[in-house]
MARMI-162768 format. One record per residue (C-alpha): x negated, y negated, z. Coordinates in pm, whole numbers, plus 50000, padded with zeros to 5 digits. Layout:
% MARMI-162768
XYZ...
This chain:
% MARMI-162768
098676216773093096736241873183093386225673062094096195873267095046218173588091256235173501089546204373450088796193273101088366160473047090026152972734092766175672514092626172472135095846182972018096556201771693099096221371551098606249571299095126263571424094766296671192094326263270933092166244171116094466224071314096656198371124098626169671292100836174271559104656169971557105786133771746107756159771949104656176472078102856146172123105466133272374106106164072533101976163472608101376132372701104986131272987103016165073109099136154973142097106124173249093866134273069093016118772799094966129072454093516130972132095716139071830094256151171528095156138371216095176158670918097946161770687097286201570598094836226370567091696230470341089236205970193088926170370327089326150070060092486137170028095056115669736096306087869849099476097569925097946123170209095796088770260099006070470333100556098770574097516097870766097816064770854101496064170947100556093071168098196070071352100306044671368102706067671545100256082471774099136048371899102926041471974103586071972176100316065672416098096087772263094276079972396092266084472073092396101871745090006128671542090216127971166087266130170947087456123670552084906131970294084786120469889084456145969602080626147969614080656159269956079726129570170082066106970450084406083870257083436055870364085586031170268089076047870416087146061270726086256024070833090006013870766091406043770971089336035371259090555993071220093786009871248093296031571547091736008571757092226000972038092236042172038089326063572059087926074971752086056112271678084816121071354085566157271295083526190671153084236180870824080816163070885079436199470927080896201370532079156175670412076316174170141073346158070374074216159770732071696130270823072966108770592076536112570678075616108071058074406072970973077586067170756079816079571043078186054371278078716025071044082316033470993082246027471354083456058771515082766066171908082016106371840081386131571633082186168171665079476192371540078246225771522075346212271283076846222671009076646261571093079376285971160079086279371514077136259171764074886281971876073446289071563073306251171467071986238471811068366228871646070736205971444072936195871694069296181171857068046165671636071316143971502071816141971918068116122871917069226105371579072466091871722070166073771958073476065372172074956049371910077906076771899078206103972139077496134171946079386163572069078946202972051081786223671939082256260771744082326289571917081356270372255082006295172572081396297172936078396320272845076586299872608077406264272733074416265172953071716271372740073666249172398073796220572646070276221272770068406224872408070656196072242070686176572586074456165272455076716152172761080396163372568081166198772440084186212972257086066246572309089476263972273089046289872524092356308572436093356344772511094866368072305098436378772435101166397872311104246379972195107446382872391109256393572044110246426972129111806433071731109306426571388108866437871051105256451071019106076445070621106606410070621104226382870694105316345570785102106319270689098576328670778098916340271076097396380471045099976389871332102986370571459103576391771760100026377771907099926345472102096686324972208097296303872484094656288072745094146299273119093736278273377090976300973521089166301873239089076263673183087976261173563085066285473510083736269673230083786234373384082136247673670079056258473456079026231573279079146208773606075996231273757073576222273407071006193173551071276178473186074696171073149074906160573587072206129073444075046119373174078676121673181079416156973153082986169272981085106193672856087416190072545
């Protein structure tokens, strides 16, 4: 809610983001979409870790869609890669049959993959409208030659967009050497839990510390759209915010 109230464009919703993200409960996906207009993107990625997946993972992926597309979500962002390293192919192109009339964005798991030029060009013939990068670095600053050059390689046929490590004080000059038009960012703040009782011996998953809590500001989303609206590069395209 309070990305929308700031001004992103789109929200790509994920649960579980010490892992990654992973898919979203049906009972957060509602309670999101009753609460914002923007568009709503729903990962889908049945747990943590590598991206290739058995078929049964395979098979819970696509029920997920098929759920998502009920409940009015806008689009989805999955991405799925075979044992050698490089975009399967064959259940990426039958995902996105499935998801359609959704959007579709291809995830980092591209930034993974064994040849990141080659996999761009098997993205776009799966037929996927995006793909999220940080050219295959730890973050997009440090991959923006990258980011460039798959930007020029797309040619328009998928919007390529930046994301990793993407804040209101580096948006300016990422966006201006890749020339993208979409960028990517969390832009949470670390809070302390209202818990006011814990046992400093016992840890629950992978979070390092329960009793810490990273939600978004308004402000901060508002800022950082308000840089991002000010770059000449992204004013000639469509700019925007996920």
């Amino acid at each position: 809610m309070a990305a929308a109230r700031g001004g992103a464009g789109r929200i790509e919703l994920c649960s579980a983001l010490c892992e990654g993200g992973i898919t979203p409960s049906a009972g957060l996906i509602g309670a999101v979409r009753r609460a914002v207009a923007i568009d709503l993107y729903a990962i889908i990625r049945p747990r943590g870790g590598d991206f290739v997946y058995s078929e049964r993972e395979y098979e819970v992926m696509r029920e997920d869609i098929r759920i998502a597309k009920e409940m009015g979500v806008d689009g989805v962002v999955f991405g799925l890669l075979d044992a050698q390293g490089m975009v399967d192919t064959a259940r990426t192109r039958s995902l996105i049959e499935l998801a359609r009339p959704m959007g579709v964005t291809f995830h980092r798991a591209f930034d993974v993959s064994t040849n990141l030029d080659q996999a761009l060009e098997q993205v776009i013939d799966c037929g996927a409208d995006r793909l999220l990068t940080s050219g295959g670095e730890t973050d997009a600053l440090r991959g923006m030659n990258r980011i460039a050059r798959l930007n020029k390689a797309a040619g328009g046929r998928l919007r390529i967009m930046a994301g990793g490590g993407v804040r209101e004080s580096n948006v300016r000059k990422l966006v201006q050497h890749c020339g993208v038009g979409e960028v990517h960012t969390s832009l949470s703040t670390q809070f302390r839990s209202s818990a006011r009782h814990g046992n400093p011996d016992v840890h629950i998953g992978l979070q390092p510390n329960e009793f810490m809590r990273f939600p978004v500001l308004e402000e901060d989303v508002r800022r950082f759209k308000t840089v991002l609206d000010a770059i000449p590069v992204v004013n000639a395209a469509e700019s925007s915010v996920q």
